[in-house]
VOBALUM-74470 format. One record per atom (N, C-alpha, C, O): x, y, z. Coordinates in pm, whole numbers, plus 50000, padded with zeros to 5 digits. Layout:
REM VOBALUM-74470
XYZ
...
***
This chain:
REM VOBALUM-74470
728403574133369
729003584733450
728703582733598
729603582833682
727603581033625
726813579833797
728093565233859
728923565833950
727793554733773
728493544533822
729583544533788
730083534633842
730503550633715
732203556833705
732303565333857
733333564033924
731333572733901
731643578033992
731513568934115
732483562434156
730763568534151
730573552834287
731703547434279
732263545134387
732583542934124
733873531834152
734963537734184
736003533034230
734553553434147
735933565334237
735463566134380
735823575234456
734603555934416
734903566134556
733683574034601
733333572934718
733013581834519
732123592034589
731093586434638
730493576434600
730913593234724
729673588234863
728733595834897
728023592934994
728533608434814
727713623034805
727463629734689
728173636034611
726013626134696
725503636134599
724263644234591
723113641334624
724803655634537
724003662234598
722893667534444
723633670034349
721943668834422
721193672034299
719783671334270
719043671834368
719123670034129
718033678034095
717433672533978
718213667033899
716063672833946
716203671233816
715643685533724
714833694633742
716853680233589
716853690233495
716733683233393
717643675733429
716283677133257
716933674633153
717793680033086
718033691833108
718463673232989
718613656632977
719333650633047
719913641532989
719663652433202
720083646233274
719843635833414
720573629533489
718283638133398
717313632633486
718293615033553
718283609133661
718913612833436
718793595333476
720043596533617
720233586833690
720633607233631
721983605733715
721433606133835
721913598533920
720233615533877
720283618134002
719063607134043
718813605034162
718343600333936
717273588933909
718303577733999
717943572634105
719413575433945
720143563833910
720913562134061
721293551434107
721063577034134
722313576634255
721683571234355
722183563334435
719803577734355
719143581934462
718843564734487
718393561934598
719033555534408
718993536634454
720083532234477
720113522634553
721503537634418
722653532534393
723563535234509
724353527034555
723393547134553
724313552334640
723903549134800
724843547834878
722423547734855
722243540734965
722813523934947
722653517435051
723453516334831
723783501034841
724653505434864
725213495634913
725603516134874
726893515034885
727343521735018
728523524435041
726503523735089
727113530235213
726673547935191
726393555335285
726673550035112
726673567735048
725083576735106
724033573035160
725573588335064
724063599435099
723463605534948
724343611434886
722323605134890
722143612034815
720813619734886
719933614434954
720963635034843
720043641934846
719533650934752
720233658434683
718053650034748
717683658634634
717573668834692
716793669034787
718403682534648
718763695634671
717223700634632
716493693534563
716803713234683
715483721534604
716253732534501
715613742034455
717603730534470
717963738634385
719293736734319
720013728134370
719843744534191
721393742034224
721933749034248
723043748334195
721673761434341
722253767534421
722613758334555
723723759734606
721603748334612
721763743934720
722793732834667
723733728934735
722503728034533
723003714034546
724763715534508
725503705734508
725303731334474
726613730234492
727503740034589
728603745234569
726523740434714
726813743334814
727093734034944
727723735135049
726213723334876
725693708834945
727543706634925
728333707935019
727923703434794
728923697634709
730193705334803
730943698134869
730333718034802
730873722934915
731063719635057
732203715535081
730223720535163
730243711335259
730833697735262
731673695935350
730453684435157
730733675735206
732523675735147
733363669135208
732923684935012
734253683934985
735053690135108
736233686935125
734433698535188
734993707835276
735543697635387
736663696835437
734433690235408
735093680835540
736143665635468
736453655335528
736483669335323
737243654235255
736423646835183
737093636935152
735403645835140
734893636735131
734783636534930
735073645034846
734413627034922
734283628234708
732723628434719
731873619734733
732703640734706
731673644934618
731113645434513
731743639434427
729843651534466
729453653134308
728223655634283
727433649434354
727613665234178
726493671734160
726673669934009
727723668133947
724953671333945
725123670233794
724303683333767
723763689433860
724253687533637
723053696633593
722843695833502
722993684133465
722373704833394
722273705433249
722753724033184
723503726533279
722783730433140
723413737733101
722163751733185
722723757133280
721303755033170
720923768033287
721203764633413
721493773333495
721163752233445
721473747833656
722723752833653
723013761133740
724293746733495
725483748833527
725533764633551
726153768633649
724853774833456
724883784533506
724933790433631
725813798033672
723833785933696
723243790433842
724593783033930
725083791634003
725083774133940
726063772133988
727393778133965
728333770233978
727623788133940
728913796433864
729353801834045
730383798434104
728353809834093
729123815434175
729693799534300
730773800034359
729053791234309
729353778934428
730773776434349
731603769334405
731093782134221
732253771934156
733743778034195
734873774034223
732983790834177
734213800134198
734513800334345
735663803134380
733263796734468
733633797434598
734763784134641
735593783634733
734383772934521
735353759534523
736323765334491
737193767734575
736413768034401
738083769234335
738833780234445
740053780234458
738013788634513
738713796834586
739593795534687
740733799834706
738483785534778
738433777034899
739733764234843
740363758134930
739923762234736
740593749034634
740253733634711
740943725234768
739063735034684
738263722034726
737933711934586
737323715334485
738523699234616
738253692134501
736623689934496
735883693134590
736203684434379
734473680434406
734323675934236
735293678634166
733563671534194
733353668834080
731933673334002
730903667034024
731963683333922
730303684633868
730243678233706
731313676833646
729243675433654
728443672533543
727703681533488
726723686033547
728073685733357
727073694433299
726663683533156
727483678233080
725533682733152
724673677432988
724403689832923
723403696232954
725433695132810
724833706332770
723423700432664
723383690832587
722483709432697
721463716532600
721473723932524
722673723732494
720973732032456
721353740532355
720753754032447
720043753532547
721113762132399
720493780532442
720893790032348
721373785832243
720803800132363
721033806632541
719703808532558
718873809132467
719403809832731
717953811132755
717733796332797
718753791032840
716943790732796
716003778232820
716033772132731
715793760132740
716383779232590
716773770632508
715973759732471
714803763332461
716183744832439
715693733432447
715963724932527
717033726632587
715353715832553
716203703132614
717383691932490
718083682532527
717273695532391
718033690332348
719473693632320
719993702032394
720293687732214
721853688632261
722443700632224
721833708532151
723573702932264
724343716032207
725643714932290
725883710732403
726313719932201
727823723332333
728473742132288
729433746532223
727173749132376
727083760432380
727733766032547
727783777932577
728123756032629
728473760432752
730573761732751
731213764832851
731263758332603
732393758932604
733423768332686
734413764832751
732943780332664
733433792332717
733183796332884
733743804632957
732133786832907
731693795533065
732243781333113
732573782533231
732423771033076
733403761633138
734963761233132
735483759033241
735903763233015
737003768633018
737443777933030
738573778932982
736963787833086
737333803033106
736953806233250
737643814933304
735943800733324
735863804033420
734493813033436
734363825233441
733613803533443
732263811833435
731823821033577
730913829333565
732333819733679
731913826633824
732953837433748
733283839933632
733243842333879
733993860333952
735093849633971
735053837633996
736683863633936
737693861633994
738733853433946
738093848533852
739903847833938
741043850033849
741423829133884
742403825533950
740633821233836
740013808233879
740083798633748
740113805733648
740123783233713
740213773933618
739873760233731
740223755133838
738923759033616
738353741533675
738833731233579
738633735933467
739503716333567
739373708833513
738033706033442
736853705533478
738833703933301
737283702033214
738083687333074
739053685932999
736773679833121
737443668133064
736303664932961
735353667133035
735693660932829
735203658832719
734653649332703
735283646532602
733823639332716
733943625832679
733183624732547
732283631732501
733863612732494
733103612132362
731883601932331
731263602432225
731533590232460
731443577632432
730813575932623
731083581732728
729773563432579
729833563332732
730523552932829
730263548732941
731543550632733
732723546932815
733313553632836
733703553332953
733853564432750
734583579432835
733973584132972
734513588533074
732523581632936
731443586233027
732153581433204
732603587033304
731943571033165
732573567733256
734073568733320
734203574233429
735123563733255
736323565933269
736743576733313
737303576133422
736653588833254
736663601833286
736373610533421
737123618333482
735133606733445
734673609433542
735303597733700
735193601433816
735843585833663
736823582933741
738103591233796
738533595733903
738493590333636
740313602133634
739493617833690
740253626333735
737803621533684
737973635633728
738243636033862
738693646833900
738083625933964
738053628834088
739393623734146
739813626334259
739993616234056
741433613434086
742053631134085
742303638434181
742163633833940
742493647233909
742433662034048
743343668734096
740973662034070
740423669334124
740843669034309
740563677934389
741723653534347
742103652134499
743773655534469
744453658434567
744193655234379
745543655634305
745783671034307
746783675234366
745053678634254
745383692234246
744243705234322
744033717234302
743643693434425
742723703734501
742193716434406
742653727734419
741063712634299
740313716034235
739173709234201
739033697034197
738193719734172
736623711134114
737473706033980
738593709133941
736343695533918
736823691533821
735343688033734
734413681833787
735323692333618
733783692233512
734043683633407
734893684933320
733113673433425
732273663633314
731773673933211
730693678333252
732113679433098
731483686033005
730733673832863
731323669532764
729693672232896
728833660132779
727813671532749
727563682832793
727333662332644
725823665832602
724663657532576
724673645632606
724063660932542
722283655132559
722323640532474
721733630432509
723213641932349
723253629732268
724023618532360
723343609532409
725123619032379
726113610632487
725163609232595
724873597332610
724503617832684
723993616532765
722953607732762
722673601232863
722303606532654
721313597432593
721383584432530
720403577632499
722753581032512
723343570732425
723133555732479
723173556032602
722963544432435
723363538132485
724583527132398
724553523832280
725333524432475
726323516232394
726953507932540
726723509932659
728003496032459
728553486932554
730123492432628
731093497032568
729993490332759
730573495632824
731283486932933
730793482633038
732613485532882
733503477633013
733833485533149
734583495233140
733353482033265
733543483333377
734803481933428
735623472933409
734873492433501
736453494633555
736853485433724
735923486133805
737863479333761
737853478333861
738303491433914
738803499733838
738173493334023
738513503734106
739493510034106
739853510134224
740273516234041
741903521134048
742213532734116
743323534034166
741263542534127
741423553934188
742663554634329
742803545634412
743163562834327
744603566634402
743673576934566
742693584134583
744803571234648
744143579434728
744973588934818
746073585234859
744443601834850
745063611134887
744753616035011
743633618135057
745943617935066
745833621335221
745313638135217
745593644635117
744503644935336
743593653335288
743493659435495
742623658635581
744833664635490
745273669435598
744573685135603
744633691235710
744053690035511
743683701135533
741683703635567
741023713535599
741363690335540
739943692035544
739703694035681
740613695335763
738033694435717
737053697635817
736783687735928
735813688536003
737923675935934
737323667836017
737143663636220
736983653636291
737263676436233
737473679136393
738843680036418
739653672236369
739143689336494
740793694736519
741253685636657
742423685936693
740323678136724
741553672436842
743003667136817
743653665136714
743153666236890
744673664836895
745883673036772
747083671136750
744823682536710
745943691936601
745273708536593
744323713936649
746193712836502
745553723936545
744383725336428
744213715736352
743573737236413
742303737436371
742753738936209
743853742936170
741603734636122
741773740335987
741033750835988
740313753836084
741163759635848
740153769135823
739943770435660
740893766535592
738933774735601
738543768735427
738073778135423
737333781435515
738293786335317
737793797535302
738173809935165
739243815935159
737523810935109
737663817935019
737883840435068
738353850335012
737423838235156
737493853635198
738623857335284
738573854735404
739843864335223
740673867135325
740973881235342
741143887435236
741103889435479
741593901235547
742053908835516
742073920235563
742803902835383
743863917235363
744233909935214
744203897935187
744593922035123
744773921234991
746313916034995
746563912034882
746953915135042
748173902735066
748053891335082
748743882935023
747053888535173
746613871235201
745353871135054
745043860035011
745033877535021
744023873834864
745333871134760
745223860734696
746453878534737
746953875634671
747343866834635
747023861234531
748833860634778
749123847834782
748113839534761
748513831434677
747123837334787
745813828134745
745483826534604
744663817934572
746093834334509
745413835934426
746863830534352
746843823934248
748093834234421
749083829534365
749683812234329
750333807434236
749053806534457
748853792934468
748163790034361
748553782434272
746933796934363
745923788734265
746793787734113
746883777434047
747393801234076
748133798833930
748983791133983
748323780934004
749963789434017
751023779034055
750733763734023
751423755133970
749163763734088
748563747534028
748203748333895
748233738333824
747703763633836
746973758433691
748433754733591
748303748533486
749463758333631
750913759333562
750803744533598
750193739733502
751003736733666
751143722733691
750593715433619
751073706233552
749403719433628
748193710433538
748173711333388
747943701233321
748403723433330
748763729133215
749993716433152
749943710133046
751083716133267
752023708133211
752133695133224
753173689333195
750733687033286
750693670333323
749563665633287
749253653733294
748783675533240
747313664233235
746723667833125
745513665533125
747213673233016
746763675132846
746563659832845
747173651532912
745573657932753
744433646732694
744233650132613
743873661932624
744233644932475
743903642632320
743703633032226
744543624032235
742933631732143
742903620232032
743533625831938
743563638131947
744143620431835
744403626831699
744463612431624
744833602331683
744023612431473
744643604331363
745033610731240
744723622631224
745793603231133
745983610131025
746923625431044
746583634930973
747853626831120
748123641231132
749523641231089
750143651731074
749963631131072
751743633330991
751563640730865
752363649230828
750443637330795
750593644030606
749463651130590
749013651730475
748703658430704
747263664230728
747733678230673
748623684330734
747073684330542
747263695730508
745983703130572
746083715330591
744493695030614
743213700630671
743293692030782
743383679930764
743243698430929
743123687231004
741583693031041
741333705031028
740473682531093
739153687731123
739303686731270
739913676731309
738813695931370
739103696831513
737613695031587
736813702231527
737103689331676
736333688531745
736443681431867
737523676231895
735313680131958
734833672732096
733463666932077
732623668831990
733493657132210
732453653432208
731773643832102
732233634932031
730213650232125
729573645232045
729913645531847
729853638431746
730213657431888
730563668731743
732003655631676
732003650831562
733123652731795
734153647431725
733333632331684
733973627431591
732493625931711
732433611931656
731793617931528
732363611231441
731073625231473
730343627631362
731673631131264
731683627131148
732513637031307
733763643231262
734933633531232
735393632831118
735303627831312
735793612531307
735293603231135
736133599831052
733763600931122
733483593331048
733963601930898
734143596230791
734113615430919
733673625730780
735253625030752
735633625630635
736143623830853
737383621730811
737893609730747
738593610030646
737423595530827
737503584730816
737253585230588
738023582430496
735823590030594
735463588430454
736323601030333
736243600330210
736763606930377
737843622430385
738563609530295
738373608130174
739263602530362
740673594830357
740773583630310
741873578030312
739333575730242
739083569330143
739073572230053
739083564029961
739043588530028
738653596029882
739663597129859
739823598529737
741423597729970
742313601729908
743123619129944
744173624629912
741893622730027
742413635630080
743213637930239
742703634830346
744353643030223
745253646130307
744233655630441
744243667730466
743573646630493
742773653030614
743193646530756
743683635230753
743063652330865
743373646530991
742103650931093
741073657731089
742923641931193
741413646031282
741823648231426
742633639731462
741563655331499
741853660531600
740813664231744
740323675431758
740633654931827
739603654431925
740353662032062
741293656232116
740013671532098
741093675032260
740023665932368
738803665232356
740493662032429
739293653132561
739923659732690
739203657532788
740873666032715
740553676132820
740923692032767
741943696532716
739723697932798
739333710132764
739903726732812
739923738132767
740313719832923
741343726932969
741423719433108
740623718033200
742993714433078
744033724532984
743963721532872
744243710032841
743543731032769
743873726032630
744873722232554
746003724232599
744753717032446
745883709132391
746893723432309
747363723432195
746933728832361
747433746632228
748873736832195
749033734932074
749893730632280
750823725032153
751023716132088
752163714232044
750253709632068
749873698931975
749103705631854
749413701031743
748013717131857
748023725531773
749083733031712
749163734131590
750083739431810
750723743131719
752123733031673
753213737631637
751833720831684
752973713231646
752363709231516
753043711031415
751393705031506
750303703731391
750973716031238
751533713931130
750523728031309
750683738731255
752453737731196
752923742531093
752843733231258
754703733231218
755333719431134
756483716731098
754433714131125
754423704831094
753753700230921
754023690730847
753173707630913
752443714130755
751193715430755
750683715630643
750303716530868
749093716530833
748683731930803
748793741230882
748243732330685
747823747230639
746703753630700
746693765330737
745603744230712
743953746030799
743243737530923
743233725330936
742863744030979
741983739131074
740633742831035
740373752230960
739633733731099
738433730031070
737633728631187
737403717331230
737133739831250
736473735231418
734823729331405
733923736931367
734683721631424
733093718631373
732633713731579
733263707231662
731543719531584
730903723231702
729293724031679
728733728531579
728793719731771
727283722831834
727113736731876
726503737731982
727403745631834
727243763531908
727953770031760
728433765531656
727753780131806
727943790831692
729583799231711
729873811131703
730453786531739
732233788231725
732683792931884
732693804331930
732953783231934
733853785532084
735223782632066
736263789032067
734863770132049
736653764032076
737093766431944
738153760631922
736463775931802
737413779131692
738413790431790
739503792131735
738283797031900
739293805731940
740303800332035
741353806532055
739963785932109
741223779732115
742373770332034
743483765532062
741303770431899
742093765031785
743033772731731
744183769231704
742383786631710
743263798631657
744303801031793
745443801431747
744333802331907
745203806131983
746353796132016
747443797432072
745583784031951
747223772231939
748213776531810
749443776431803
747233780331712
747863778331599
748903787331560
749843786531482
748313798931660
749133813431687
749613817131525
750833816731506
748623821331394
748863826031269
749563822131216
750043828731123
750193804931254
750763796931164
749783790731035
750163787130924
748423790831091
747493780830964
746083790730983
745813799131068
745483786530886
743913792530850
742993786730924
743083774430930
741783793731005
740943785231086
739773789631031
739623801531001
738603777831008
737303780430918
736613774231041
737213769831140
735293774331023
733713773131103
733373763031060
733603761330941
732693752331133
731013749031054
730543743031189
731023733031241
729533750531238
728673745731383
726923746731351
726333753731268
726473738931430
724953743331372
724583746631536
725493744631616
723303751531587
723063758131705
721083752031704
720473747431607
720553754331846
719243754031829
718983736531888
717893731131904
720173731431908
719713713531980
719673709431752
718693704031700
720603712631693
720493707331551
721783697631575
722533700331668
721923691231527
723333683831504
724123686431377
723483689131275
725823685731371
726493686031251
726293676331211
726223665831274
726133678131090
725903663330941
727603661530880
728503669630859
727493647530866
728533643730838
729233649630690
730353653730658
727543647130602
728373650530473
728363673230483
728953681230410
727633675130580
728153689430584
729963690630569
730753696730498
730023680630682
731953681530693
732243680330568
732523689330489
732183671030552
732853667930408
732533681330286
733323689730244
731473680030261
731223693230184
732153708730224
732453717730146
732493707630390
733523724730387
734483719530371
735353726530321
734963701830409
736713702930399
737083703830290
738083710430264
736203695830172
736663695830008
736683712729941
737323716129842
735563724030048
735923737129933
736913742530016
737143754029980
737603738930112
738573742230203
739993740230110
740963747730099
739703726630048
741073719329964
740903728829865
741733737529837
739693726929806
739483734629643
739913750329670
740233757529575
739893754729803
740693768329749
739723773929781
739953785729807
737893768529802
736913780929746
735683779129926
734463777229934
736923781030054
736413780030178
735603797830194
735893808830146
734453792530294
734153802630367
733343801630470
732463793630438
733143806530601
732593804030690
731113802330714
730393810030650
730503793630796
729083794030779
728933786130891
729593776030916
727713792530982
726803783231072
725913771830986
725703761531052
725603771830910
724723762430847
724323765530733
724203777330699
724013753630641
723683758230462
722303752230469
722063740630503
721243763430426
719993763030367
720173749030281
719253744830211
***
């Protein structure tokens, strides 16, 4: 992820350490002085996505990481981005919680990242990775994304990915570049900019607010990201992200040696979510969905809101930094087939 970002471009970062994310801001604070760049260790992440602010304010590619209480504490800097519609890029490693939780994995931050965890009527790009080549890649396309539609844009991983190691092809540089007439960079010879989330009168908040939907409608309709296999004759398709979808992946994979009509369904950007491909799924014959997750059921309510009461949606998440077990999957999709499903965080 650190070095996906350097090959986009960014030259600022601003951050902290938290686990399990220690190695990013470990990794910038050598990497980013070879390259011309600034890293600074913030005393907070209040400072460090305010920092992230400033340098997006004057143009520049930015980027801050955290782990799931820092992403918290950064809610209100997110909503001052999206307000201001300053691109920037953050990283969250979820941990498990709520509270302090552990340092280990979880993807319990679903909801306060696709919904809009600050104040006010706002959506950040949220992209999934599964792999730490996504790791990377992703976090390329986030800052492409994020100069494209003048928005933050969120790395949503977790502690396992974050921890992984595997082989990883390096990208040459592709990132696109965007002219950025509205930033902070001294007004001679034009007239002045101004960035700002606070405006005068409940007319100028509006229009502001009207723009901002205007882009999430755009984005909604150009930048859906998904995996799927097996989904032409999928009477159970199993749905996940992340970490959760490679465990999910294999339970299908072995699903479909046995002979059972299962599919598999990964969304890799989070929002915008994939809702019609769910419900094409759904029209298509799939009777059930299957959300299997690290938290105790988030994205089962963007599964159900694709499916819009075309198909049946069941559970199985474990919580606490536990991981889903493969043959757990397998064990709900087969009483799912057998007729004899029912919901559960975890079996004793």
């Amino acid at each position: 992820m650190a070095e996906g970002a350097i090959i986009a471009g960014c030259r600022y970062y601003f951050g902290y350490p938290i686990t399990p994310q220690n190695e990013v801001p470990e990794y910038m604070s050598e990497r980013l002085p070879e390259v011309g760049g600034v890293f600074i260790q913030a005393e907070s992440e209040l400072a460090s996505i305010n920092m992230v602010f400033g340098a997006a304010a004057a143009g520049a590619r930015a980027m801050t990481s955290t782990s799931s209480p820092g992403f918290s504490l950064m809610q209100e800097g997110l909503s001052y981005l999206a307000g201001a519609r300053l691109p920037c890029v953050v990283a969250n490693v979820q941990r498990c919680g709520p509270g302090l939780g552990n340092v280990w994995t979880g993807q319990c931050d679903y909801f306060q990242a696709v919904k809009g965890g600050g104040n006010g009527d706002y959506h950040i790009i949220v992209l999934a990775p599964a792999s730490p080549q996504e790791m990377m890649d992703l976090t390329i396309l986030a800052f492409d994304l994020a100069d494209k539609y003048r928005v933050p844009a969120l790395i949503l991983s977790d502690a396992i990915i974050g921890q992984m190691m595997e082989k990883v092809l390096v990208r040459e540089s592709v990132t696109k570049k965007y002219d950025k007439p509205w930033a902070l960079t001294g007004a001679k010879n034009r007239d002045k900019n101004v960035i700002r989330s606070l405006y005068g009168s409940e007319d100028k908040i509006e229009q502001n607010n009207i723009i901002l939907q205007e882009t999430y409608v755009r984005i909604k309709q150009n930048e859906v990201r998904y995996e799927s296999l097996f989904i032409d004759d999928a009477v159970l398709v199993i749905a996940a992200y992340g970490t959760s979808a490679r465990i999910a992946k294999n339970a299908v994979n072995r699903l479909r040696e046995e002979g059972h009509r299962v599919g598999f369904f990964r969304p890799i950007s989070l929002y915008p979510f994939p809702y019609g491909e769910v419900e094409k799924m759904a029209l298509m014959g799939t009777k059930h969905f299957l959300s299997v997750e690290m938290s105790a059921g988030q994205m089962i309510e963007d599964i159900s809101l694709g499916a819009g009461g075309k198909a049946d949606i069941s559970f199985y998440g474990r919580t606490g930094g536990n991981i889903v077990e493969e043959d757990e999957i397998c064990n709900r999709a087969l009483s799912i087939i057998d007729g004899k499903s029912k919901d559960y965080l975890w079996r004793n």
